[in-house]
MDAnalysis code that builds the backbone (N, CA, C; Angstrom):
import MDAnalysis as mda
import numpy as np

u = mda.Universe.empty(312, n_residues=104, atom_resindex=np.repeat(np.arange(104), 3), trajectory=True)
u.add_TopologyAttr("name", ["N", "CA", "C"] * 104)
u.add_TopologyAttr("resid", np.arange(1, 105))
u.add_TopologyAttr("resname", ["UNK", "UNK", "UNK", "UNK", "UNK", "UNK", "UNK", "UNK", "UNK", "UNK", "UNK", "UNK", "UNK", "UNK", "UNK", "UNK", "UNK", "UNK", "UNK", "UNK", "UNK", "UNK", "UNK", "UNK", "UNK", "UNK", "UNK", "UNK", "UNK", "UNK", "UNK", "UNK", "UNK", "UNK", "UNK", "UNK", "UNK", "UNK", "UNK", "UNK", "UNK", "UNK", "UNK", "UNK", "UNK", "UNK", "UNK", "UNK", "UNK", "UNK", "UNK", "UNK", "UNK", "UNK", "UNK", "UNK", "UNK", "UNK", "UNK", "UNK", "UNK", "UNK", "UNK", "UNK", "UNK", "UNK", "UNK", "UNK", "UNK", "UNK", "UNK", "UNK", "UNK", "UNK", "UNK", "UNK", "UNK", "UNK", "UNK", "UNK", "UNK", "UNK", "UNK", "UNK", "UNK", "UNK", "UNK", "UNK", "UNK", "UNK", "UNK", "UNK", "UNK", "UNK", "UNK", "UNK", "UNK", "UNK", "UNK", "UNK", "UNK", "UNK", "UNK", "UNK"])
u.atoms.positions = np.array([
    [10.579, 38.359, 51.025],
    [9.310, 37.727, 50.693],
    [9.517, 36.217, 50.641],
    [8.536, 35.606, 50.732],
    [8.626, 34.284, 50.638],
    [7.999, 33.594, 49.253],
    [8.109, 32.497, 48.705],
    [7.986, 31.682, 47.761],
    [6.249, 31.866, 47.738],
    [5.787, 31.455, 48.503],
    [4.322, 31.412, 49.092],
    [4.210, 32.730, 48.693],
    [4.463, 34.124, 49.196],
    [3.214, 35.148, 48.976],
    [3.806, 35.859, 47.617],
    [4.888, 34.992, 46.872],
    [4.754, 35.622, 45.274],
    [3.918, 35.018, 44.751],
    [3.467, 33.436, 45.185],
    [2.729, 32.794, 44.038],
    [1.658, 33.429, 44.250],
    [1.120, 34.203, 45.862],
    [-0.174, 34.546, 46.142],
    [-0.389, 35.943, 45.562],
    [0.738, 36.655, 45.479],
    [-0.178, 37.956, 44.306],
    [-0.132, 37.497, 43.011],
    [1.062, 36.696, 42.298],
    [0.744, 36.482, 41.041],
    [-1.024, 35.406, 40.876],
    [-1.219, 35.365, 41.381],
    [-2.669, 34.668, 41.221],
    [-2.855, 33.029, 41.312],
    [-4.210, 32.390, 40.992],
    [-4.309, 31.285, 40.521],
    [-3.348, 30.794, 39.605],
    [-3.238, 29.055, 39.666],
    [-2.065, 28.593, 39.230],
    [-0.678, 28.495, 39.485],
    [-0.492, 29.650, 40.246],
    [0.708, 29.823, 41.007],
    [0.942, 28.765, 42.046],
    [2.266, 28.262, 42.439],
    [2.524, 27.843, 43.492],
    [3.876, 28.152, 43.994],
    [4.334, 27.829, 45.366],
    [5.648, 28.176, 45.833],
    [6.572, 27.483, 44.712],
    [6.296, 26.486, 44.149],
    [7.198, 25.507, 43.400],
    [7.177, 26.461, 42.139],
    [6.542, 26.766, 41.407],
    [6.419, 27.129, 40.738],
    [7.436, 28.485, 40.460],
    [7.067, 29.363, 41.551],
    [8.022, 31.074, 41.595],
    [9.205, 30.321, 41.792],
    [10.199, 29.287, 42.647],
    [11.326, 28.681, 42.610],
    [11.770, 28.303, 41.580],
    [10.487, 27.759, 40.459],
    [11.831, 27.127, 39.308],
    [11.817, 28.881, 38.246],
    [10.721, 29.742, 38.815],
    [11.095, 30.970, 37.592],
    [12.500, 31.794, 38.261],
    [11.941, 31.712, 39.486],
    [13.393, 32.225, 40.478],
    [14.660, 31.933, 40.099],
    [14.650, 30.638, 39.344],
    [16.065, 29.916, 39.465],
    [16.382, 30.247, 38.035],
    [15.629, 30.656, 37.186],
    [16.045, 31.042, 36.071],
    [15.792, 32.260, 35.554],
    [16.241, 33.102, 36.547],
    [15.744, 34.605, 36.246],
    [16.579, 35.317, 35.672],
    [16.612, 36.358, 34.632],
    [17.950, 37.627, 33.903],
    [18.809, 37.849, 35.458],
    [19.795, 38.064, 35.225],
    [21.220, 38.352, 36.142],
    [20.401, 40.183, 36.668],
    [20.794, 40.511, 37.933],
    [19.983, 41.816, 38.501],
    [18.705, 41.543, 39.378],
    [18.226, 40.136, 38.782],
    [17.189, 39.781, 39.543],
    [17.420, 39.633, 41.014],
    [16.566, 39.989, 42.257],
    [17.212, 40.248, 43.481],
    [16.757, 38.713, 43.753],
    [17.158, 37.434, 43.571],
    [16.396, 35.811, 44.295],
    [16.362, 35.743, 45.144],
    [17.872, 36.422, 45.681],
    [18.476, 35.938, 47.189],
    [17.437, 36.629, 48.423],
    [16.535, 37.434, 47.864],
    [15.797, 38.286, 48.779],
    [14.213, 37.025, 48.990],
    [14.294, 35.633, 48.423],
    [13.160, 34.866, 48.632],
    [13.258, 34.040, 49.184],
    [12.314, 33.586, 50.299],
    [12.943, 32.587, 51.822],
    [12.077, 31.597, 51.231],
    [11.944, 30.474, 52.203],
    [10.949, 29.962, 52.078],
    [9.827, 29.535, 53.310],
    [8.972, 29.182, 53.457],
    [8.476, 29.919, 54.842],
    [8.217, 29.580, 55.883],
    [9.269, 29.097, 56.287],
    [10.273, 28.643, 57.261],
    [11.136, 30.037, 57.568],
    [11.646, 30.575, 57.105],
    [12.587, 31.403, 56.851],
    [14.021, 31.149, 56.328],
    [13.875, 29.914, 55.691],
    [15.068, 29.261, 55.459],
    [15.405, 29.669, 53.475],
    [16.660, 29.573, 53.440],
    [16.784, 29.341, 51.924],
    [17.367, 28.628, 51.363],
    [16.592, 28.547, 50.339],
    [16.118, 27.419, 49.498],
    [17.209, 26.514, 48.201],
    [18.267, 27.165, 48.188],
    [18.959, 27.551, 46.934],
    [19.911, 26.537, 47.511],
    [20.040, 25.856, 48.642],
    [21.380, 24.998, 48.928],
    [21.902, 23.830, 47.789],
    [20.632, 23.318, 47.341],
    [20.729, 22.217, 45.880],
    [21.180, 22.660, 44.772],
    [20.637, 24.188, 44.239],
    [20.742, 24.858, 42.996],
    [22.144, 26.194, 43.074],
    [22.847, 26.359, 44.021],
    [23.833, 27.778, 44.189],
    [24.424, 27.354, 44.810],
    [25.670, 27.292, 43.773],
    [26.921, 27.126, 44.517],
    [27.906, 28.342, 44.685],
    [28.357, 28.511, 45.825],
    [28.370, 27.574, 47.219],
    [26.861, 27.378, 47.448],
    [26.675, 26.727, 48.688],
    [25.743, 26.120, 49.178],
    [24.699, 27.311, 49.965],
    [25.530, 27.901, 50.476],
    [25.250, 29.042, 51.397],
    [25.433, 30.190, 50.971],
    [25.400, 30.319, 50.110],
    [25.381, 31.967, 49.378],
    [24.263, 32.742, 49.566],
    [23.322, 32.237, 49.578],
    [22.281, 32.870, 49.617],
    [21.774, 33.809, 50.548],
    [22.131, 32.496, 52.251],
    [22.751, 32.726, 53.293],
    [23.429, 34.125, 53.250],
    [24.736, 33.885, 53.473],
    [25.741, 34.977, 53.519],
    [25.319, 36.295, 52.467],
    [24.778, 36.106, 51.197],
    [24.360, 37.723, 50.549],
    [23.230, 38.363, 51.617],
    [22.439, 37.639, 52.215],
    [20.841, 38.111, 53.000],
    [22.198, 38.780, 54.297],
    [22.970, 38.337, 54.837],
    [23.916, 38.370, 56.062],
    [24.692, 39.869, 56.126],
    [25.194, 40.128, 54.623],
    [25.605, 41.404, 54.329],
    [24.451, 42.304, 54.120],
    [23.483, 42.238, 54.183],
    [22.245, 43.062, 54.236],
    [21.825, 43.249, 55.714],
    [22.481, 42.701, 56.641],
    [21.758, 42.561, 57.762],
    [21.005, 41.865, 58.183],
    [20.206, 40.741, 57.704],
    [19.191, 39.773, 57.877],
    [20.052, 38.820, 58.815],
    [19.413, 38.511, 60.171],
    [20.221, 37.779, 60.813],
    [19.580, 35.745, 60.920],
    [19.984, 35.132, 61.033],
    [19.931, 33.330, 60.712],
    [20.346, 33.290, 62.329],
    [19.448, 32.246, 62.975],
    [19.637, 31.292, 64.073],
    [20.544, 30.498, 63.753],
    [20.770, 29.268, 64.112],
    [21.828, 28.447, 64.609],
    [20.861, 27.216, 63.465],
    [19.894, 27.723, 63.498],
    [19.413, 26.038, 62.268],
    [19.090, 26.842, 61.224],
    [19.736, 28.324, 60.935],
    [19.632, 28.782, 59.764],
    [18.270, 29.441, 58.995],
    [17.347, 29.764, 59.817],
    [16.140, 30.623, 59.838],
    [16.678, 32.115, 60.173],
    [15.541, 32.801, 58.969],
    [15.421, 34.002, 60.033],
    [14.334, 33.923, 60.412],
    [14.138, 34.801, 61.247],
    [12.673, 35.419, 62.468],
    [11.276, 36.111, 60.996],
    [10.792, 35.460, 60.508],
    [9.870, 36.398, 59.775],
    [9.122, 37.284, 60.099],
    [9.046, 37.680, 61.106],
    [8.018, 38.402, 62.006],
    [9.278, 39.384, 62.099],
    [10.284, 39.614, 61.889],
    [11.112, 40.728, 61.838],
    [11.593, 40.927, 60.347],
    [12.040, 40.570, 59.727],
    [12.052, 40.303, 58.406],
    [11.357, 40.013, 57.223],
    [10.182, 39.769, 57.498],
    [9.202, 39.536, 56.009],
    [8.444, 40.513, 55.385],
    [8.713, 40.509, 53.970],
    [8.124, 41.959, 53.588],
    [6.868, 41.637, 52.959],
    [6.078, 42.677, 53.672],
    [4.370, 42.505, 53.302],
    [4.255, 44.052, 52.556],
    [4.233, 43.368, 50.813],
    [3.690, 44.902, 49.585],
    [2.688, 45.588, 50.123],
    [2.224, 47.013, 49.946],
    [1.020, 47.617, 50.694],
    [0.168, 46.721, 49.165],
    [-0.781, 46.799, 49.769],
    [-1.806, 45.854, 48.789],
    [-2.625, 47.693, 48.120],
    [-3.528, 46.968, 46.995],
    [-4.045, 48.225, 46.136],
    [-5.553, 47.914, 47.089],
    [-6.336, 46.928, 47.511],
    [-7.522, 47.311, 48.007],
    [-7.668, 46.394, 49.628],
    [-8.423, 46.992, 50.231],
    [-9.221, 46.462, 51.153],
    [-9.061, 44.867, 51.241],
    [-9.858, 44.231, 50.239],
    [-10.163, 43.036, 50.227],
    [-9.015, 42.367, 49.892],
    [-8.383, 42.289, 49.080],
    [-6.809, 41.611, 48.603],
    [-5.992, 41.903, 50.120],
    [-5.988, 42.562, 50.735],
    [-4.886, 42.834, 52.088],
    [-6.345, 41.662, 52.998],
    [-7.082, 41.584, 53.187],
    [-8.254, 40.458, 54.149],
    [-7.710, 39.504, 53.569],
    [-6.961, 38.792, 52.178],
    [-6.974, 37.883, 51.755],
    [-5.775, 37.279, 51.766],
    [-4.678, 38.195, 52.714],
    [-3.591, 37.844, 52.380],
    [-3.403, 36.609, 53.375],
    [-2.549, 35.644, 53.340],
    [-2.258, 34.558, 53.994],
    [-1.218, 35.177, 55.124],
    [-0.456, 36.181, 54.831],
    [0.901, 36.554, 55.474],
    [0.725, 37.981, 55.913],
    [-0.653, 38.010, 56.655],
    [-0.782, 39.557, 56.750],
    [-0.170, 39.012, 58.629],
    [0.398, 40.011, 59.081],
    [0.605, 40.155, 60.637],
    [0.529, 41.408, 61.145],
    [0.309, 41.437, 62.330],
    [-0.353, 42.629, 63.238],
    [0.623, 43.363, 63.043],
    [1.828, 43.575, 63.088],
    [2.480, 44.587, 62.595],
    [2.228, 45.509, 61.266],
    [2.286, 44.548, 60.407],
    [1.329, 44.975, 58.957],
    [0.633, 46.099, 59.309],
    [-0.466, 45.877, 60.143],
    [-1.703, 46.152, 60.336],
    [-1.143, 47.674, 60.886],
    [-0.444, 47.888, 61.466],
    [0.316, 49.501, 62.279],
    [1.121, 49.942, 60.973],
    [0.749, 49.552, 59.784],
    [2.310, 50.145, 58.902],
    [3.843, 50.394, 59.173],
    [3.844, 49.140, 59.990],
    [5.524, 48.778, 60.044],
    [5.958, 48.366, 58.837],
    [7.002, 49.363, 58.297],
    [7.680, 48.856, 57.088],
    [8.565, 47.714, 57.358],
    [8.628, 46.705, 56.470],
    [9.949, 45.303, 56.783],
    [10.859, 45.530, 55.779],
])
């Protein structure tokens, strides 16, 4: 998931900045490393050391990074099944795959 579509189910007030600084201070178990930013890049190079950890944990999962360190979101981004109709019309990050119930 990306920074962007946590702030967008947690609601108004939310922003990408916002889920990053709760991200960065989350109980130990918390999965962070699973939040890009939407780019497909991550975010954590300033705040996790090493630099690239974040990197390399997504890498042992299989998530594969280009050469400038993106992944492909359109293969990788996970879209929650939404509870209604209208909230899934509203999503910012809905893609035609979505739309066939391709799980990501």
């Amino acid at each position: 998931m990306t920074y962007g579509q946590i702030a967008e189910l947690l609601g108004e007030g939310y922003t990408p900045r916002t889920v990053g600084f709760v991200m960065h201070n989350s109980p130990d178990g918390t999965p962070w490393h699973r939040v890009l930013n939407a780019q497909g890049k991550c975010s954590t190079g300033r705040v996790v050391l090493p630099h690239d950890k974040q990197q390399r944990m997504l890498e042992q999962e299989g998530v594969v990074f280009d050469k400038n360190a993106r992944c492909d979101l359109q293969t990788y981004l996970h879209i929650p099944k939404t509870r209604s109709k209208k909230s899934e019309e509203a999503s910012l990050y809905k893609s035609k795959s979505s739309a066939r119930g391709r799980k990501r």
